[in-house]
C-alpha positions as CSV (number, residue, x, y, z in Angstrom):
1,X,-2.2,7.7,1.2
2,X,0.6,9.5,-0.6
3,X,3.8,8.0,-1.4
4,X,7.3,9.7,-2.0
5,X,9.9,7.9,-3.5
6,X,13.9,9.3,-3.5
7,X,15.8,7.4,-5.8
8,X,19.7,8.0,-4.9
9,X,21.7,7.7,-7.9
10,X,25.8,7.1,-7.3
11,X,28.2,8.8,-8.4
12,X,30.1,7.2,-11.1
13,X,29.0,8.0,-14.8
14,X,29.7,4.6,-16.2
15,X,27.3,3.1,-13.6
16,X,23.5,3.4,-12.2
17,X,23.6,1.9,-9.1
18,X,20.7,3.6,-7.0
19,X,20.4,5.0,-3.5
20,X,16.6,5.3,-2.6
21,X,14.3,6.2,-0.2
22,X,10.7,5.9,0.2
23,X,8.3,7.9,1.4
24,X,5.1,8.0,3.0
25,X,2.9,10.4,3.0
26,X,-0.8,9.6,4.9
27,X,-2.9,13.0,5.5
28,X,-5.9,13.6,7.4
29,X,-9.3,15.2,7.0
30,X,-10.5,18.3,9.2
31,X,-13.0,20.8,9.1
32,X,-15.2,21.3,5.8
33,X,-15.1,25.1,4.2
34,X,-16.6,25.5,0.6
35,X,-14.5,27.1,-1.9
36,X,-15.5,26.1,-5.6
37,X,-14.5,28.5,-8.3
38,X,-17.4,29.3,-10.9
39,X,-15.0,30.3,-13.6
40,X,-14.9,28.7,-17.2
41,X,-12.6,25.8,-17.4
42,X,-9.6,25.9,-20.1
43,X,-11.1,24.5,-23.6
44,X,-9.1,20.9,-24.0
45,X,-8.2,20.8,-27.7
46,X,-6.2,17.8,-27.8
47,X,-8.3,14.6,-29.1
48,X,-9.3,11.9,-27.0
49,X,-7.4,8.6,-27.8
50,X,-9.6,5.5,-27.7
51,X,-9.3,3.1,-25.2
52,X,-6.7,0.4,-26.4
53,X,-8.4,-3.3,-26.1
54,X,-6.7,-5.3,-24.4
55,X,-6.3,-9.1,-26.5
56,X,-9.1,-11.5,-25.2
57,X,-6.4,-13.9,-23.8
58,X,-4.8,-11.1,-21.4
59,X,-8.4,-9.9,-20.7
60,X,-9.5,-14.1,-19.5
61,X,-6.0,-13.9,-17.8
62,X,-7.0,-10.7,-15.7
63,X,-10.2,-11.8,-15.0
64,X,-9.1,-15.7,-13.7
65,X,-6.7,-14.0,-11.5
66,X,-9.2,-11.0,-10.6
67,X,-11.8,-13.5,-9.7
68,X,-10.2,-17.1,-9.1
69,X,-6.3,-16.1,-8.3
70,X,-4.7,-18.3,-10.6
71,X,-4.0,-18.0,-14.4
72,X,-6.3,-19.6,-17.0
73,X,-5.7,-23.3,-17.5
74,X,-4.5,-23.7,-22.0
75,X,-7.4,-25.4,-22.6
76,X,-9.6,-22.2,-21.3
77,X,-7.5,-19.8,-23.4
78,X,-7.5,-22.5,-26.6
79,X,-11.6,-22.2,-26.5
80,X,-11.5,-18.7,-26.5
81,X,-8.8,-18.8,-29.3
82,X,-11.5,-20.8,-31.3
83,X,-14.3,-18.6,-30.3
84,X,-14.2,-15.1,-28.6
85,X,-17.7,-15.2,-27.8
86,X,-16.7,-17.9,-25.1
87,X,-15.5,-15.2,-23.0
88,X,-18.7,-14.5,-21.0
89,X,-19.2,-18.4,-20.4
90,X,-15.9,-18.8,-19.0
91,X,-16.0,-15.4,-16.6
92,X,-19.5,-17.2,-15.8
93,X,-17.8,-20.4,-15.0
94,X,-15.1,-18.6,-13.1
95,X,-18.1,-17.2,-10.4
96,X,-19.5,-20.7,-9.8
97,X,-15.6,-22.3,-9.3
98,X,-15.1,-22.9,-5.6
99,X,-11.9,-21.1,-6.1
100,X,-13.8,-17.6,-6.5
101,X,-15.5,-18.4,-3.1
102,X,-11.4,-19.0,-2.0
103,X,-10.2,-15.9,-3.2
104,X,-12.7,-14.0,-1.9
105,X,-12.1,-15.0,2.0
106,X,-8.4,-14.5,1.2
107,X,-8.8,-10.6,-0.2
108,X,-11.3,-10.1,2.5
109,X,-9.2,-11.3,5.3
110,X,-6.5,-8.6,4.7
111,X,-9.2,-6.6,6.1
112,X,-11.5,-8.0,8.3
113,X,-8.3,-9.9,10.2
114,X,-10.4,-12.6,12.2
115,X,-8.9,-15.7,10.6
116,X,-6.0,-15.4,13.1
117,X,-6.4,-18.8,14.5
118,X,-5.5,-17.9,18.0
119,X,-9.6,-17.4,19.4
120,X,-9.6,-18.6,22.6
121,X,-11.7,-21.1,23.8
122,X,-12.5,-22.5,27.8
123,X,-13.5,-26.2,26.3
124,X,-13.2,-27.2,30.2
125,X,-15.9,-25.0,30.7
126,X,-18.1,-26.6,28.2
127,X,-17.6,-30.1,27.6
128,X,-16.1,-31.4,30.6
129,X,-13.4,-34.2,29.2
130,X,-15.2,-34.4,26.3
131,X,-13.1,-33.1,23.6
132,X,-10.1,-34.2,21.7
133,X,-7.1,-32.5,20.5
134,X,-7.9,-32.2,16.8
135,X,-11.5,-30.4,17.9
136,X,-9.2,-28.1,19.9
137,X,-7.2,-27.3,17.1
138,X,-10.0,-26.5,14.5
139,X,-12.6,-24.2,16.4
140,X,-10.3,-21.3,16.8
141,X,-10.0,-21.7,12.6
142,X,-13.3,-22.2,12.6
143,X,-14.5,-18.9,14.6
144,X,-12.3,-16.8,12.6
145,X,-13.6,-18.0,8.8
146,X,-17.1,-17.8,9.7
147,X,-17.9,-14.3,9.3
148,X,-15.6,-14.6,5.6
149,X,-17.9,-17.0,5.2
150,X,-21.3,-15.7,5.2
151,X,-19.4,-13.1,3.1
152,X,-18.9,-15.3,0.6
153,X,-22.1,-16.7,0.4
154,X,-23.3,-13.3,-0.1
155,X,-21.1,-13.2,-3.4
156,X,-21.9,-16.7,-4.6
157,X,-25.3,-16.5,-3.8
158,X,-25.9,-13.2,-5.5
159,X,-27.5,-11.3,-2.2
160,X,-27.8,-8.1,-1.7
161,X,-24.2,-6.5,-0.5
162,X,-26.0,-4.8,2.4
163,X,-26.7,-8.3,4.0
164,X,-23.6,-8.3,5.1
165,X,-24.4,-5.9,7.9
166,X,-28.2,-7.2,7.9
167,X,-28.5,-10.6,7.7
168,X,-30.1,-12.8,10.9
169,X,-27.9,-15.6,9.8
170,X,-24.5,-16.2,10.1
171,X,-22.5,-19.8,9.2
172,X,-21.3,-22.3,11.1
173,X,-19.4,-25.8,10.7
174,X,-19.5,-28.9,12.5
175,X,-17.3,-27.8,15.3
176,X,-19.3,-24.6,15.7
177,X,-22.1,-26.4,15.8
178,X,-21.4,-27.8,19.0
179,X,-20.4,-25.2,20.7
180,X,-22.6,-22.1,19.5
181,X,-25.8,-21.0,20.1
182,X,-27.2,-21.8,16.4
183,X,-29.4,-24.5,15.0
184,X,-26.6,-26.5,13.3
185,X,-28.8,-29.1,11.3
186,X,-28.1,-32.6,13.2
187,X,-25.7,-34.9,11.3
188,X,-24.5,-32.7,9.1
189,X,-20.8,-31.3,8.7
190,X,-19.0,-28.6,6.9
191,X,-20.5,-25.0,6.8
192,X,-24.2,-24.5,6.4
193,X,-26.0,-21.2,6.8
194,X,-27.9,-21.0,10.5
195,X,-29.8,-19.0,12.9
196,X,-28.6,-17.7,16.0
197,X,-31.0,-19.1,19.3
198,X,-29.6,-16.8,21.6
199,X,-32.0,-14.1,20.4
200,X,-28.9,-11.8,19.3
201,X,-29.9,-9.0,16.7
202,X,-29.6,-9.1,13.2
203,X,-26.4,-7.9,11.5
204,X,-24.4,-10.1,9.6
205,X,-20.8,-10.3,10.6
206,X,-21.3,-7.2,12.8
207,X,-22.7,-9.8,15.6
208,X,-20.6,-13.4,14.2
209,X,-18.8,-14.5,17.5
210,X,-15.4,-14.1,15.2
211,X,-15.7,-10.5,14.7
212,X,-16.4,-10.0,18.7
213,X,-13.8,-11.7,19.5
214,X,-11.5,-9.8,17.3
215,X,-12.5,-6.3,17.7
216,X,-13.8,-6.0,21.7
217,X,-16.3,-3.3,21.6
218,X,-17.6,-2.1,25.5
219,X,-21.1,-2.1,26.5
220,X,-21.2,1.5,26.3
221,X,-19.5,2.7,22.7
222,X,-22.4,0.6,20.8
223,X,-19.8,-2.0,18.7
224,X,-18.1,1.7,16.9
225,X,-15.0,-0.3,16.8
226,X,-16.2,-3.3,15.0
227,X,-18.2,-0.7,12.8
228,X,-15.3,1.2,12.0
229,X,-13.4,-2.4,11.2
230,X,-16.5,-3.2,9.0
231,X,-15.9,0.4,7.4
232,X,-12.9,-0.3,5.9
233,X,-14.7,-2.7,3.6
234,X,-17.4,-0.4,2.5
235,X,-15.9,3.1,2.9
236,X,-11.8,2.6,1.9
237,X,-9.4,5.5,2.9
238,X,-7.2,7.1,0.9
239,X,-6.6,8.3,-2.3
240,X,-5.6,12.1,-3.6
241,X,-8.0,14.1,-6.0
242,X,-5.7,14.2,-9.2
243,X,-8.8,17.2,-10.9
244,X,-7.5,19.4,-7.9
245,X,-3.8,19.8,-9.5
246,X,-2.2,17.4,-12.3
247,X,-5.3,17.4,-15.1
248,X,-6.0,21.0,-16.0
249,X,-7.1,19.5,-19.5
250,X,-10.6,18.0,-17.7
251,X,-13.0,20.3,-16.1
252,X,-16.7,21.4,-15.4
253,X,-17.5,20.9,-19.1
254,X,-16.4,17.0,-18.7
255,X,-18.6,16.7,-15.7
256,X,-15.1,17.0,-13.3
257,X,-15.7,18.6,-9.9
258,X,-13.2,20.7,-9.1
259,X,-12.4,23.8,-6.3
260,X,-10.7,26.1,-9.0
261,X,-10.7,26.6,-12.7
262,X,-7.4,28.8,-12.6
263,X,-5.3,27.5,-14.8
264,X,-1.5,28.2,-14.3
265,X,1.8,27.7,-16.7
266,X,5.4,27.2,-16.2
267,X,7.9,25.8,-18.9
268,X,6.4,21.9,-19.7
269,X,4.2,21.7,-16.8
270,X,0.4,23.6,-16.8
271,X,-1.8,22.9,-13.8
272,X,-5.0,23.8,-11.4
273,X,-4.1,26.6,-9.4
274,X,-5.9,28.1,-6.1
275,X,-5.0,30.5,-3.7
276,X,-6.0,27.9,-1.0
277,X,-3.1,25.6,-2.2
278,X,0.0,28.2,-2.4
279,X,2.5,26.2,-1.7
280,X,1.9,23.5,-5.3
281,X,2.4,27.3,-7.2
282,X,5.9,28.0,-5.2
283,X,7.0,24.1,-6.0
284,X,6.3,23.8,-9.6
285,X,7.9,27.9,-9.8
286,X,11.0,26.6,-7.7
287,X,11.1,22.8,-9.0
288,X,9.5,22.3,-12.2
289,X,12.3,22.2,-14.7
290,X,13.4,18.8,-12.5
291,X,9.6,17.8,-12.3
292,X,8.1,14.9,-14.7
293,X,4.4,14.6,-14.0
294,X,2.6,11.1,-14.8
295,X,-0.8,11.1,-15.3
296,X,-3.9,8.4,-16.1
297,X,-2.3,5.6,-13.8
298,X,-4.4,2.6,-13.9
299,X,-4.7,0.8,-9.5
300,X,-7.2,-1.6,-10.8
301,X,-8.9,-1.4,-7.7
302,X,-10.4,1.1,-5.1
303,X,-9.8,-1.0,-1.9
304,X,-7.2,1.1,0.5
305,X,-5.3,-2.2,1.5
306,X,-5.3,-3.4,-1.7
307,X,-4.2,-0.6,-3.5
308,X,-1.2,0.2,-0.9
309,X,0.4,-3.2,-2.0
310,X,-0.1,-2.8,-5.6
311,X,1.3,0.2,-5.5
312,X,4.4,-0.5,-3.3
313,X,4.7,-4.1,-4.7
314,X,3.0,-4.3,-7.9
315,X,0.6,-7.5,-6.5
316,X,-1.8,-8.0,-3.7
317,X,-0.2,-11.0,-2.1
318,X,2.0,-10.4,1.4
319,X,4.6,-12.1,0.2
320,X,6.3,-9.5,-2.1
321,X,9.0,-7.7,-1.5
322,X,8.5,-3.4,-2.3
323,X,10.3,-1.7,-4.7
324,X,12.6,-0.1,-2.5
325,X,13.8,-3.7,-0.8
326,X,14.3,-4.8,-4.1
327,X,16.6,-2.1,-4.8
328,X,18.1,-2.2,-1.5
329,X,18.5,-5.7,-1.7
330,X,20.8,-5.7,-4.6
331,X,23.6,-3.8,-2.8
332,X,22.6,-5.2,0.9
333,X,26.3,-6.0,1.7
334,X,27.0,-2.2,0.8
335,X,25.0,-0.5,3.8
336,X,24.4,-1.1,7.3
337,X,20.6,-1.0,6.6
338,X,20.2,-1.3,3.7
339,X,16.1,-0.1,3.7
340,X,15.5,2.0,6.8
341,X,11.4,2.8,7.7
342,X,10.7,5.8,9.3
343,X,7.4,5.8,9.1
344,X,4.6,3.9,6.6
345,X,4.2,0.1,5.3
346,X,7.5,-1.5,4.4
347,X,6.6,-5.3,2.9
348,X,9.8,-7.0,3.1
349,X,9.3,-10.4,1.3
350,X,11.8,-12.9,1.5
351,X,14.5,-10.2,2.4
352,X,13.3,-9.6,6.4
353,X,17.0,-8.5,7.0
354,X,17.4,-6.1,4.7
355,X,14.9,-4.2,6.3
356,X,14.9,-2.0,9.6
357,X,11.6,-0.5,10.8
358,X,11.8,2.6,13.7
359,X,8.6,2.7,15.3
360,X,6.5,5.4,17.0
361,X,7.4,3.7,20.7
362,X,11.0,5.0,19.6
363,X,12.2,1.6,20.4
364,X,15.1,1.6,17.9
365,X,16.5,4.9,19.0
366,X,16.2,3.7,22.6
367,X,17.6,0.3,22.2
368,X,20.2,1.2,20.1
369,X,21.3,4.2,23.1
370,X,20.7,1.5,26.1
371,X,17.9,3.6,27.6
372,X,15.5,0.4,26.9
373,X,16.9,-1.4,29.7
374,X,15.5,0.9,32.0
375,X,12.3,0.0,31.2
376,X,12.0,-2.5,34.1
377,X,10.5,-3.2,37.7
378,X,14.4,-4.1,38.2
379,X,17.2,-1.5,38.8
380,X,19.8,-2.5,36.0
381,X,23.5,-1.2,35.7
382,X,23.7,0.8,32.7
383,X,27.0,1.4,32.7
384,X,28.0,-2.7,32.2
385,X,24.3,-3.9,31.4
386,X,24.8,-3.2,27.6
387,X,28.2,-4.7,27.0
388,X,27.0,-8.0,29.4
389,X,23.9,-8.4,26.9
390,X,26.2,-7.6,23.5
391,X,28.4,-10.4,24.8
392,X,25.9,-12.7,25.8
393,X,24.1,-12.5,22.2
394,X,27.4,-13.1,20.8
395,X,28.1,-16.2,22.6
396,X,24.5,-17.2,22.0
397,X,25.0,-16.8,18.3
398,X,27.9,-18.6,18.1
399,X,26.8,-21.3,20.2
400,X,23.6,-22.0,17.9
401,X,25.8,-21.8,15.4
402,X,28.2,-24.7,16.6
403,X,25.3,-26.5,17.0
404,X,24.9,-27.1,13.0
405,X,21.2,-26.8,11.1
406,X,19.5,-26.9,7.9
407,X,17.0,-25.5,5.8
408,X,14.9,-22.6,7.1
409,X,16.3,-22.8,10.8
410,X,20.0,-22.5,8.8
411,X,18.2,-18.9,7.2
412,X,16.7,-18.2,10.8
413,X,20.7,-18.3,12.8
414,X,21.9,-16.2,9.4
415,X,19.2,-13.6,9.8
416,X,19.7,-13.4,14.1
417,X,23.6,-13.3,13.5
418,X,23.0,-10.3,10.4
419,X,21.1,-8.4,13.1
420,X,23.7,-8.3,16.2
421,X,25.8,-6.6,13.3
422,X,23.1,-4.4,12.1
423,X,22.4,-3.4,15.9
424,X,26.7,-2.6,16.7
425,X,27.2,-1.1,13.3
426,X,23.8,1.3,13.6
427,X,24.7,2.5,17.1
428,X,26.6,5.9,16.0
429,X,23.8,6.7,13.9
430,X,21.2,6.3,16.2
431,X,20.0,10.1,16.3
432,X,18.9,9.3,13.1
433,X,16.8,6.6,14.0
434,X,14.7,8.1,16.2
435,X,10.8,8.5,15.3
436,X,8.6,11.2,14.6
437,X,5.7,12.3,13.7
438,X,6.7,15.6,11.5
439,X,7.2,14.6,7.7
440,X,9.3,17.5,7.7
441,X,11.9,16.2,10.5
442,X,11.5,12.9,8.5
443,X,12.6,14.2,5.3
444,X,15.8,16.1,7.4
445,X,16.8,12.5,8.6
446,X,16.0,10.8,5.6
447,X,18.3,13.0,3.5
448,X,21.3,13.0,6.6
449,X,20.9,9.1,6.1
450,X,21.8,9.0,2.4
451,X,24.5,11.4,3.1
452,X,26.0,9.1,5.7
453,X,25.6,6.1,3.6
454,X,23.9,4.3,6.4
455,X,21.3,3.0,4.2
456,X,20.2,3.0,0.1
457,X,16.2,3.6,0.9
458,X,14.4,5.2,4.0
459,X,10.7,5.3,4.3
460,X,8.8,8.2,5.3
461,X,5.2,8.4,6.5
462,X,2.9,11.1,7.8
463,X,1.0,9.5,11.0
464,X,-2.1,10.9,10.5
465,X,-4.9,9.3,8.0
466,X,-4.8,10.3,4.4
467,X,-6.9,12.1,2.2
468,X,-10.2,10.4,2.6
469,X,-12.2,12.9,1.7
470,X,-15.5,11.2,1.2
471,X,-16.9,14.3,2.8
472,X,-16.1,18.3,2.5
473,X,-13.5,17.0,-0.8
474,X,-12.0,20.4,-1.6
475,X,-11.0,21.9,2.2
476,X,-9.7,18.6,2.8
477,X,-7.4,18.2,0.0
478,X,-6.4,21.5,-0.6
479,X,-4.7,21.5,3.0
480,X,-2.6,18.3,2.5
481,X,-1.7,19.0,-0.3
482,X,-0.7,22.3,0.2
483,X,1.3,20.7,3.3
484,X,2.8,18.2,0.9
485,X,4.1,20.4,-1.0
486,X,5.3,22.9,1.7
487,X,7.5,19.6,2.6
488,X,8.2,18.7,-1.1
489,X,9.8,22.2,-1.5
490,X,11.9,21.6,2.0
491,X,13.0,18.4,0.6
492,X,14.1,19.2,-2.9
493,X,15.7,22.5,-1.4
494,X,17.7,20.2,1.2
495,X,18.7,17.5,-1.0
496,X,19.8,20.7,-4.0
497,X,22.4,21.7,-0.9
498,X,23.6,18.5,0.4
499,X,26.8,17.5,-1.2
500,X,26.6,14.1,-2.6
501,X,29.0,11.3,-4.0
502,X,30.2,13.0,-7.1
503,X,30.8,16.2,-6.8
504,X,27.9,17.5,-6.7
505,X,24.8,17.6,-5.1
506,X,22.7,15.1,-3.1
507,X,20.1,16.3,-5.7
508,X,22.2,15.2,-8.6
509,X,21.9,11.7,-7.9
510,X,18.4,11.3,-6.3
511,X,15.6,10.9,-8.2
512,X,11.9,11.6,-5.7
513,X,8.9,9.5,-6.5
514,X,5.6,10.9,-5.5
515,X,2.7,9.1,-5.8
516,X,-0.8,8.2,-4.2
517,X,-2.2,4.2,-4.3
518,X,-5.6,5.5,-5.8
519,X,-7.3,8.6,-7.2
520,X,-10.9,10.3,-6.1
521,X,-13.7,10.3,-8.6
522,X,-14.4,13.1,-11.1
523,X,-17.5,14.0,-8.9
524,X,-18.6,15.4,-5.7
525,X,-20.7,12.9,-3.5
526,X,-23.8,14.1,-1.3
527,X,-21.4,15.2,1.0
528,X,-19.4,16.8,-0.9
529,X,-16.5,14.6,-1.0
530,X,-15.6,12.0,-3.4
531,X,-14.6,8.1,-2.7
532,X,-12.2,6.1,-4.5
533,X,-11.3,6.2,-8.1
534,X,-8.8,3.4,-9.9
535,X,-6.7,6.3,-11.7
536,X,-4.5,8.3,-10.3
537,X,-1.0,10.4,-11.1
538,X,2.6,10.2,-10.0
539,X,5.3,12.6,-9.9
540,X,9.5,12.1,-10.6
541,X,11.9,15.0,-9.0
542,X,15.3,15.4,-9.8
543,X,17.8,13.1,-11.4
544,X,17.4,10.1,-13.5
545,X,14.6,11.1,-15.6
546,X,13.6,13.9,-18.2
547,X,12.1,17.1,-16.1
548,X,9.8,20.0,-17.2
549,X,7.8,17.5,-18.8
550,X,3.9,15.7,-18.5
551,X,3.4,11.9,-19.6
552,X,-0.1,10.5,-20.1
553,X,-3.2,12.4,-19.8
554,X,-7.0,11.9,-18.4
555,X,-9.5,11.4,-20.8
556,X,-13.3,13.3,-20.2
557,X,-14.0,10.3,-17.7
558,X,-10.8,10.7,-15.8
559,X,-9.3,7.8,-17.0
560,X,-6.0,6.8,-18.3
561,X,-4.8,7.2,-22.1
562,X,-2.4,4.3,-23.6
563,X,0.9,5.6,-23.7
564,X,4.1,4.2,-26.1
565,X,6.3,2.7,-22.9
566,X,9.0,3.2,-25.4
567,X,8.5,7.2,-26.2
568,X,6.1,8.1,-23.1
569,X,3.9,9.6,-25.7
570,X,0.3,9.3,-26.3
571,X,-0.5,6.6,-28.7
572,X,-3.7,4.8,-29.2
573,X,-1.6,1.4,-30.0
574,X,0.2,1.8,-26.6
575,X,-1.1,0.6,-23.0
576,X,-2.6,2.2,-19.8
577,X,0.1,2.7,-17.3
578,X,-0.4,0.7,-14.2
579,X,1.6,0.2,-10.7
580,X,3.4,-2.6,-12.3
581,X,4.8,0.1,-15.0
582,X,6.0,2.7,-12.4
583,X,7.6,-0.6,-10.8
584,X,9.3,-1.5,-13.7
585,X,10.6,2.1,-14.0
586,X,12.1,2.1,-10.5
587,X,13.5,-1.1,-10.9
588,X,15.5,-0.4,-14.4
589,X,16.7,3.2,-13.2
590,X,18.2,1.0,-10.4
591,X,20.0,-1.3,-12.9
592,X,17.5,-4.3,-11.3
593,X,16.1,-6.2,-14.4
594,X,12.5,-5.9,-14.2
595,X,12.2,-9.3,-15.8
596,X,13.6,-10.9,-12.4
597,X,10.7,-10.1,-10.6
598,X,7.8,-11.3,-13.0
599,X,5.7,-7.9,-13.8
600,X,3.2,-7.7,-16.2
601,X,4.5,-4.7,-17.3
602,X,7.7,-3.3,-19.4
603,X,9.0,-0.1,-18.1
604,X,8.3,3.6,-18.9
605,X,11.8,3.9,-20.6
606,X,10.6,7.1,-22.7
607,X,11.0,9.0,-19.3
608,X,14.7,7.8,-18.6
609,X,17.3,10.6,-19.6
């Protein structure tokens, strides 16, 4: 995935208030064609700074959170104090807490989805009368943790990952037990490893009753849907090749595959040119005095879920908000949506109202222009049926509200009664609002929305998959991005002849964010792609930040330097950027205090003109 951020600014000089949007760029894989370049790569001059260690206490604090989800307890960090060598013991310790197992089933649910708790069950059908209430309530938890389980007795048992997909096990509880077709040990309760009786075939969580259930495969396509679930644990998607255009520096001589060693120049920026990708030449030509390249930006993971919401959130948990609903958050009384989602993952946090999603059913557009009411067996009256439901929602509203409440239902009335207005206020804008699949025609709306001051960020997104080339890596990435940069170029051009809030242009106040949630290794594969990498680069357009300009660099590996936040120079006593720093960036170009929001990171100020 690929993720464009337009950061709005307003038009007063004595303030930074921020308009944003954020885009979403996902692009697809196609046909394979070879085109490597045999040419000799640029000499890199420039020493290599060492890696900068990080102190043992914040390296036992990344590794309880990595591996346990919570922080070390003081007495853990006041052992290691007294004796660094403790550090293996305690990461040791860490695997054999039952919190590891815990935090495991909770990463892995993000992707497998089966603990949903709603697995239906015909307990008629198998026990008569005899079952109870609380039995009822359990199995349907039960079904869905049980292929998380036998994944996590892979990891705490040490297996072989494969056995996952292999094993002729799978685990069951005491309410399983009685209802599955496995040799649940007699007496016993809580989960224990057992054998399926119903002469099923081996493979792991492949043939658990929970992943069935939650992916339905036919007879006849051979379980490719609950394979291609299972995929997304073992081959990730996503992820741009940063060797193809943002680190000429790193080449064949440091063991980086690349399609071209041509090597092109313009003011600040130098980068890997090909006459496959045209349209990254006519950009940086066009765009590059307002462009500031990032590169050597740490994901700390290679997992495609994962990395989406450490990029968009800075954390992995579901509960945080994204950058641009912080920053729409902060002047939510000053737009009628104050985030607006074309297109792409939008995490919302505690701020669900602040947040307006258009889907690809076009259900916005057509709710919004009464064309949704027609979608029924009935014949409605369009020309009263719209005014009878406004009214009726109204007098709902209000009636709820006479009725007095507290606590979260008090926050639920708020939120229904803040989206009547959103729905009456949003109605002229509607052609705005209506979905599609074009980036391009996204971009177009996206800009006519900041002009209108309907909303302070928009969200784009490309519909089809994104850049998982783990097969055929140059043909694939040299046509998206070539067709992300075709649209970069639209947008900058657009937004350079849009009149803004100042005087000026639209482009005077926006700052544009591009960025994808994880890189591609410095290698081709056996297929000639290449699979995740936990480094990747990011690039700033237009106002806000210092242009014609490259912060950060790749080492031989293709990972990140450490960079002085202060100077965005390369220092060796600085720190590898992460998601948290970009955050941090966004957030004080906004005027949001980064501090609010807990980051384990200071922001990039050296890039802030």
């Amino acid at each position: 995935m690929v993720a464009l951020w337009l950061l709005a600014c307003a038009g007063d000089t004595d303030t930074t208030a921020i308009d944003s949007v954020d885009t979403v760029a996902t692009v697809t894989d196609s046909v394979p064609r070879d085109s490597q370049d045999t040419a000799t790569p640029p000499t890199d001059t420039a020493p290599v700074a060492p890696w900068a260690r990080m102190s043992d206490a914040q390296l036992l604090t990344r590794l309880s959170l990595d591996l346990r989800g919570v922080r070390p307890r003081l007495d853990e960090l006041e052992r290691l104090e007294a004796d660094p060598t403790e550090l293996d013991a305690l990461v040791e310790a860490y695997l054999d807490d039952p919190l590891f197992g815990d935090r495991l089933m909770a990463v892995y649910d993000a992707i497998y989805h089966t603990d949903t708790r709603s697995f239906w069950v015909n307990f008629g059908s198998l026990f008569g009368e005899d079952w109870d209430s609380d039995f009822t309530r359990q199995v349907p938890i039960s079904v869905g943790q049980a292929p998380l389980r036998l994944l996590r007795r892979v990891a705490e048992e040490d297996l072989p990952w494969t056995t996952i997909v292999t094993a002729d096990w799978t685990m069951a509880d005491h309410h399983l037990g009685r209802i599955y077709p496995v040799d649940y040990p007699d007496g016993e309760t809580g989960w224990h490893p057992v054998s399926w009786t119903d002469q099923r075939p081996a493979g792991g969580v492949l043939v658990s009753t929970g992943f069935m259930q939650r992916y339905i495969s036919q007879g006849v396509n051979f379980q490719r849907r609950r394979a291609n679930e299972l995929s997304r644990i073992l081959l990730c998607g996503g992820g741009w090749d940063p060797a193809l255009v943002f680190a000429p520096s790193v080449g064949a001589d440091d063991g980086v595959d690349r399609d071209s060693e041509e090597v092109s120049s313009l003011g600040g920026h130098t980068w890997v040119s090909s006459p496959s990708r045209p349209a990254v030449d006519a950009f940086f030509a066009a765009h590059g005095a307002q462009t500031l390249l990032i590169n050597g930006l740490e994901v700390r993971n290679v997992d495609h879920t994962i990395c989406t919401h450490l990029a968009k959130t800075g954390g992995t948990g579901g509960d945080l908000p994204d950058w641009a609903t912080i920053i729409a958050q902060e002047r939510a009384s000053d737009f009628i949506i104050p985030h607006l989602a074309l297109g792409g993952p939008a995490f919302t946090g505690p701020f669900p109202t602040s947040v307006v999603r258009v889907s690809g059913t076009d259900a916005l557009y057509q709710m919004l222009g009464g064309s949704l009411l027609t979608y029924s067996q009935d014949t409605v009256p369009l020309f009263e049926s719209r005014s009878v439901l406004d009214d009726f929602a109204a007098a709902r509203q209000q009636a709820v509200e006479a009725e007095g409440a507290t606590g979260r239902r008090q926050a639920l009335i708020a939120d229904h009664g803040r989206s009547l207005d959103v729905m009456a206020q949003a109605e002229p804008y509607k052609d705005l609002l209506k979905a599609s699949s074009s980036l391009s025609i996204q971009a177009a709306n996206a800009v006519a929305v900041l002009e209108s001051g309907l909303s302070r960020c928009v969200s784009l997104s490309q519909t089809y998959n994104g850049y998982d080339s783990h097969t055929s890596n140059f043909w694939y990435q040299e046509s998206y991005q070539n067709e992300l940069f075709t649209v970069l170029d639209e947008l900058m051009t657009l937004l350079a002849s849009t009149a803004g809030t100042s005087g000026g242009s639209l482009l005077d106040e926006t700052t544009v964010v591009v960025h994808s949630e994880m890189g591609k290794t410095p290698q081709l594969n056996s297929g000639g792609g290449k699979d995740h990498w936990p480094y990747t680069s990011t690039m700033l357009l237009g106002a806000g930040v210092t242009g014609d300009r490259v912060v950060g660099a790749y080492d031989g590996a293709l990972a990140g330097r450490p960079v002085d936040l202060g100077t965005a120079e390369l220092s060796d006593s600085g720190q590898v950027m992460t998601a948290s720093t970009l955050g941090a960036t966004f957030l004080a170009l906004a005027d949001v205090d980064p501090g609010d929001w807990g980051l384990d990171s200071d922001p990039l100020t050296g890039v802030l003109a």
